[in-house]
C-alpha positions as CSV (number, residue, x, y, z in Angstrom):
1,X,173.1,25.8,109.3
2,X,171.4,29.2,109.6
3,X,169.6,31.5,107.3
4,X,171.9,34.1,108.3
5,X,175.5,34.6,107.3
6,X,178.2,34.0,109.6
7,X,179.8,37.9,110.6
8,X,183.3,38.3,110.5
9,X,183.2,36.7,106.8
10,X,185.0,39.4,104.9
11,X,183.9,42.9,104.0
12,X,180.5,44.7,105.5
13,X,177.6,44.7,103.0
14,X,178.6,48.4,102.0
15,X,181.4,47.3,101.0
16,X,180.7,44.2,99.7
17,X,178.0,46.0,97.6
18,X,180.6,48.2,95.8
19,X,183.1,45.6,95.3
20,X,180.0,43.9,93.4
21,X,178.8,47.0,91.9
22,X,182.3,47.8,90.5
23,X,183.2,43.9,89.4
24,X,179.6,44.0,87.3
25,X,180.4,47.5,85.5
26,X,183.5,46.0,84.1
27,X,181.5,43.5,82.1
28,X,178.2,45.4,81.8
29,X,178.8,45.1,77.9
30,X,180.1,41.9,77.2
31,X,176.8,39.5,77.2
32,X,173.0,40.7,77.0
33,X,171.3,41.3,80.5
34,X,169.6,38.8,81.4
35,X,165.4,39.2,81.4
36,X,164.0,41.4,84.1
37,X,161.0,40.0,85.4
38,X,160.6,41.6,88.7
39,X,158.5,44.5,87.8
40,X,155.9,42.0,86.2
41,X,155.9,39.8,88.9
42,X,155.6,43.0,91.1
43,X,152.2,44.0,89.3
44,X,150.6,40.2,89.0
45,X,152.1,38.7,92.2
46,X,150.5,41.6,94.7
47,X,147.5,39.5,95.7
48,X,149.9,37.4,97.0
49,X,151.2,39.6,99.4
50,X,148.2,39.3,101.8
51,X,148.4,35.8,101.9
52,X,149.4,34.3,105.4
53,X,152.8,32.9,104.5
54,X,156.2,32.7,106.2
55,X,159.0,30.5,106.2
56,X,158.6,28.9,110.3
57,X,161.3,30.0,112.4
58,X,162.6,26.5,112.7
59,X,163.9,26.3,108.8
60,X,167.7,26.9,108.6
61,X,168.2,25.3,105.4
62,X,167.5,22.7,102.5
63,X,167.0,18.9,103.7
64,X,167.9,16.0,101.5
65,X,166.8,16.0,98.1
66,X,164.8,12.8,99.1
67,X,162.7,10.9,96.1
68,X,164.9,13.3,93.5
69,X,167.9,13.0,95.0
70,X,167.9,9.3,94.9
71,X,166.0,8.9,91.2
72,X,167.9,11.4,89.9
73,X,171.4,12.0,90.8
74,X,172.4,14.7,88.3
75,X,169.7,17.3,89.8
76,X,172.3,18.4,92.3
77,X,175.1,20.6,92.0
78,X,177.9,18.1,92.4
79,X,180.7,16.9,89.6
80,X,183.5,19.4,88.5
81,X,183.0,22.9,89.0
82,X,185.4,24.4,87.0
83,X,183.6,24.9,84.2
84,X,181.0,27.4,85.7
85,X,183.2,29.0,88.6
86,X,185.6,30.4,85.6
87,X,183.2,30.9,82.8
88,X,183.4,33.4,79.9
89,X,183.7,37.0,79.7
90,X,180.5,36.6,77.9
91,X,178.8,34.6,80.7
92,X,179.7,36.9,83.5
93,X,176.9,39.7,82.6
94,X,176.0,42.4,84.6
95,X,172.3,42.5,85.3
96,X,170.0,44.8,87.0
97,X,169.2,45.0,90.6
98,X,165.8,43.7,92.0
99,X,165.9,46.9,94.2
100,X,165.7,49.4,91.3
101,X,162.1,48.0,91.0
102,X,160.8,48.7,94.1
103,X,160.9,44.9,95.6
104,X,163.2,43.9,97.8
105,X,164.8,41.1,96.6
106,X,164.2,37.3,98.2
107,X,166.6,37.0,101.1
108,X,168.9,34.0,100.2
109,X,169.1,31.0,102.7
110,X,172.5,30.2,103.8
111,X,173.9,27.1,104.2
112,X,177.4,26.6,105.1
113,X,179.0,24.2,102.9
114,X,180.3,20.7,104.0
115,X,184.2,19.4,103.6
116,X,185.6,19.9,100.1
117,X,182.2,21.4,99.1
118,X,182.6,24.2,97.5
119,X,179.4,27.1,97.4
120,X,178.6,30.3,95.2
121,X,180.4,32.0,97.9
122,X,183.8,30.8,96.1
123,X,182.8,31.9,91.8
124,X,184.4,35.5,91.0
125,X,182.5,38.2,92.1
126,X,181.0,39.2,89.1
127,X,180.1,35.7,88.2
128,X,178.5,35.7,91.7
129,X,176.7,38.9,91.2
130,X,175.4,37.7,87.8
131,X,173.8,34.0,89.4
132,X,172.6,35.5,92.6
133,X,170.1,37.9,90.3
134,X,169.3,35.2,88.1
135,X,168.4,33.1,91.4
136,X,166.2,36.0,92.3
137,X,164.4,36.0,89.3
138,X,163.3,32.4,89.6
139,X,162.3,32.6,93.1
140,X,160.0,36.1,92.2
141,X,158.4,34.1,89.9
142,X,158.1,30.9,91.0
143,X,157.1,32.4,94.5
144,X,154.0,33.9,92.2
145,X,153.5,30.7,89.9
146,X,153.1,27.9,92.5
147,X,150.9,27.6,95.2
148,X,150.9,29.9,98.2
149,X,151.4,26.7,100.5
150,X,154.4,25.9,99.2
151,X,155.5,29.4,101.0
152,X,157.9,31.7,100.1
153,X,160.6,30.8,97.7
154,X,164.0,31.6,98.6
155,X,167.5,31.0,96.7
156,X,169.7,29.0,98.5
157,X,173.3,30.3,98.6
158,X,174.9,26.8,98.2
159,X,174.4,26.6,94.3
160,X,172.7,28.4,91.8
161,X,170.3,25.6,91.3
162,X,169.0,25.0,94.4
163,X,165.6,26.9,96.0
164,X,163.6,25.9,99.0
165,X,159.8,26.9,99.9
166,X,159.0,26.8,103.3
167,X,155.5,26.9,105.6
168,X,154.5,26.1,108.9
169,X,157.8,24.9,109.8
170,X,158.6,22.6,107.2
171,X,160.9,23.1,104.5
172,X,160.5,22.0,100.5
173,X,163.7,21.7,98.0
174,X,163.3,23.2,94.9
175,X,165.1,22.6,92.1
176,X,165.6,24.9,89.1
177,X,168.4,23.5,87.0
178,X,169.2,24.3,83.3
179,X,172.7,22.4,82.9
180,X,174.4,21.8,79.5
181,X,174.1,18.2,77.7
182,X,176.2,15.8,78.0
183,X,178.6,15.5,74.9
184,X,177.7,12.4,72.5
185,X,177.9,9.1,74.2
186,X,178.6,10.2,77.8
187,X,174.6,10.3,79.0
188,X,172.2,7.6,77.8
189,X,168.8,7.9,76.5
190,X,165.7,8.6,79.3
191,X,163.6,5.4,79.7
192,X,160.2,5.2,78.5
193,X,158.0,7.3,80.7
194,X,155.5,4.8,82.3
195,X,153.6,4.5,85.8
196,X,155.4,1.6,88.2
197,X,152.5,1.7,90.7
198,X,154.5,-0.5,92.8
199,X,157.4,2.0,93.5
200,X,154.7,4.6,94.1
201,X,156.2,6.4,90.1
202,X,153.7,8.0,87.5
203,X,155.3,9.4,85.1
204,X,153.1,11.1,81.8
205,X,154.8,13.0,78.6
206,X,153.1,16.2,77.9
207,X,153.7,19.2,75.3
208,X,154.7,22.9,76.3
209,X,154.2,25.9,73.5
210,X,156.9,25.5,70.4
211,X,156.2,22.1,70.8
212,X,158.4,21.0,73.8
213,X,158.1,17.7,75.4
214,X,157.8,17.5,78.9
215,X,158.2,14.4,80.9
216,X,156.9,15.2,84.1
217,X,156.4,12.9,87.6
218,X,155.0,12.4,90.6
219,X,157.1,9.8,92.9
220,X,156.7,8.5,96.7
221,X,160.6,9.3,98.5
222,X,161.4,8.7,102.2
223,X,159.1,6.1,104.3
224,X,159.1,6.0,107.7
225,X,156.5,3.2,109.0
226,X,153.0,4.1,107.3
227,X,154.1,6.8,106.6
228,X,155.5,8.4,102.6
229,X,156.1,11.7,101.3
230,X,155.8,12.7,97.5
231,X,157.7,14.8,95.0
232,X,156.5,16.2,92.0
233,X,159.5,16.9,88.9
234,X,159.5,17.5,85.1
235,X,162.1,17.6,82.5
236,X,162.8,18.6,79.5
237,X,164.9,19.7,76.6
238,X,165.8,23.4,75.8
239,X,168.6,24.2,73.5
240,X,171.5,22.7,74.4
241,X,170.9,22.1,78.0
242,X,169.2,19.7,80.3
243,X,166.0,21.8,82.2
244,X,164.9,20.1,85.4
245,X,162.1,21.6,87.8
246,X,161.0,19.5,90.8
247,X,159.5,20.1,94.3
248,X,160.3,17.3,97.1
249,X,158.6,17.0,100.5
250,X,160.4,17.9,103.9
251,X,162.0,14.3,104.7
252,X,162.0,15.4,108.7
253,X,158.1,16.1,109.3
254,X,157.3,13.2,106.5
255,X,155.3,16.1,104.9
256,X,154.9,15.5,100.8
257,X,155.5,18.6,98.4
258,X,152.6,20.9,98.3
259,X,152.7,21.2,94.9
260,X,150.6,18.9,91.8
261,X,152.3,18.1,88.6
262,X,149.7,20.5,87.0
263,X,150.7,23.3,89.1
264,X,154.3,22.6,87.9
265,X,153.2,22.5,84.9
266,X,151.6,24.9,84.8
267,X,154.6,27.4,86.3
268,X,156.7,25.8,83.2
269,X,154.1,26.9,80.2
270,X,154.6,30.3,81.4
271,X,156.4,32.4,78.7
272,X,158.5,34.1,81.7
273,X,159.9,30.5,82.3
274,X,160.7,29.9,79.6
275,X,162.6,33.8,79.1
276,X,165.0,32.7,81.9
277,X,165.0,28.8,80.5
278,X,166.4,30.5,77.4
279,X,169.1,32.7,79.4
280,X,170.5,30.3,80.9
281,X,171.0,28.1,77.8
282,X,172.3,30.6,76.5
283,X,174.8,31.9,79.5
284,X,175.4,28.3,81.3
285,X,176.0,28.8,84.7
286,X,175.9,25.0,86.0
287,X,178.1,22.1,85.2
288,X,178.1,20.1,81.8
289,X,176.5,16.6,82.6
290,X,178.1,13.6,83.0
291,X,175.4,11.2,84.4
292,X,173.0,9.2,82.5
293,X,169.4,11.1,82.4
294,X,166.2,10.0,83.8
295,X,163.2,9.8,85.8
């Protein structure tokens, strides 16, 4: 895997960039643009700039989704992908460019997909356009909200939910999902949220402005030995759609997420969260679910 796209894969980046350009004018006007927070995270992220912060050289790409991945399956980008690769006229809205602000925009991390995988690299080029800004968007502003340990916040090319923050050479999946409900009957309740010390889970319910309950978690993933690494993930309901937001640790330096459940939260009470939340109810661009919730 490298952070770097593989040359020889179609048209130059001029290029490229007016095929894009030209695919988003054609459906400028059929869907509102979607929020742009750059320029605010511009002005209130600068401090940030100073900090000493850098993905290491050694991260090519997102690990396993560790404790997440195994406690809650539907996080990830699998199941049927039709359903977002076609999309609407409506959802495939143009948006503007991160560079018309000023700030270049986060450079995505590639990952080359496995066998029968398919990646972002494969949805029309519009509908591309449209989820690479909005995965720019998040990472701006979760790159401001969470701690400056975490490291930079980068989109990962592979699917529109998927992030990773990286420092000192280790590597952190993020996860910023908003995927439609399940229809009636096909995804079961969420258990009760309660602490099982023994499996290293706390889980606590807590309340977001307009009155939106939020379960949010702390829970111990991969053990080697002595050794255990923490995640940190919340969830809640917005809409029609599922919103998931978690942080794991890197499974390969047993190195938990550097990241509280406060600071999560803290990153989800924030109105500009919610703006994109509300988007991308609005303009799904993930898979219906299919899998029972919880965590």
């Amino acid at each position: 895997m490298n952070t770097d796209r593989s040359p020889g894969r179609g048209p130059g980046p001029g290029a490229e960039a007016l095929l894009i350009r030209a695919a988003m004018e054609e459906t400028a006007e059929s869907a509102p643009s979607l929020p742009d927070l750059v320029p605010v995270a511009l002005v209130q992220g600068r401090r940030r700039r100073n900090r000493a912060r850098a993905v290491g050289a050694g991260v090519t790409g997102v690990v396993a989704l560790g404790v997440f991945g195994a406690l809650l399956p539907m996080w990830g980008s699998g199941g049927d992908a039709q359903t977002a690769r076609t999309g609407s006229a409506a959802s495939q809205t143009a948006t503007p460019s991160p560079a018309a602000t000023g700030r270049p925009a986060p450079t995505p991390v590639h990952i080359e997909p496995t066998a029968g995988e398919t990646s972002m690299a494969d949805l029309p080029p519009a509908e591309r356009a449209r989820q690479e800004e909005f995965q720019q968007q998040v990472a701006v502003l979760l790159d401001e909200l969470l701690p400056a340990r975490l490291g930079t916040v980068r989109p990962v090319d592979l699917a529109v939910d998927r992030y990773q923050g990286g420092s000192d050479g280790n590597t952190f999946p993020v996860i910023f999902s908003v995927r439609p409900q399940a229809d009636p009957g096909d995804a079961g309740a969420d258990p009760p949220c309660q602490d099982t010390p023994s499996k290293g889970f706390r889980c606590r319910t807590v309340m977001l402005p307009d009155g939106i309950k939020v379960r949010s978690f702390s829970a111990v993933g991969n053990q080697k030995g002595s050794q255990a690494i923490t995640g940190v993930g919340l969830s809640f309901t917005y809409g029609r759609s599922s919103v998931r937001l978690s942080v794991d640790g890197d499974d390969s330096s047993m190195v938990s997420a550097p990241v509280t459940v406060d600071q999560l939260l803290h990153a989800a009470r924030d109105p500009r969260t919610l703006k994109l939340v509300k988007y991308a109810d609005g303009h799904p661009m993930e898979d219906k679910e299919h899998s029972v919730r919880g965590g």
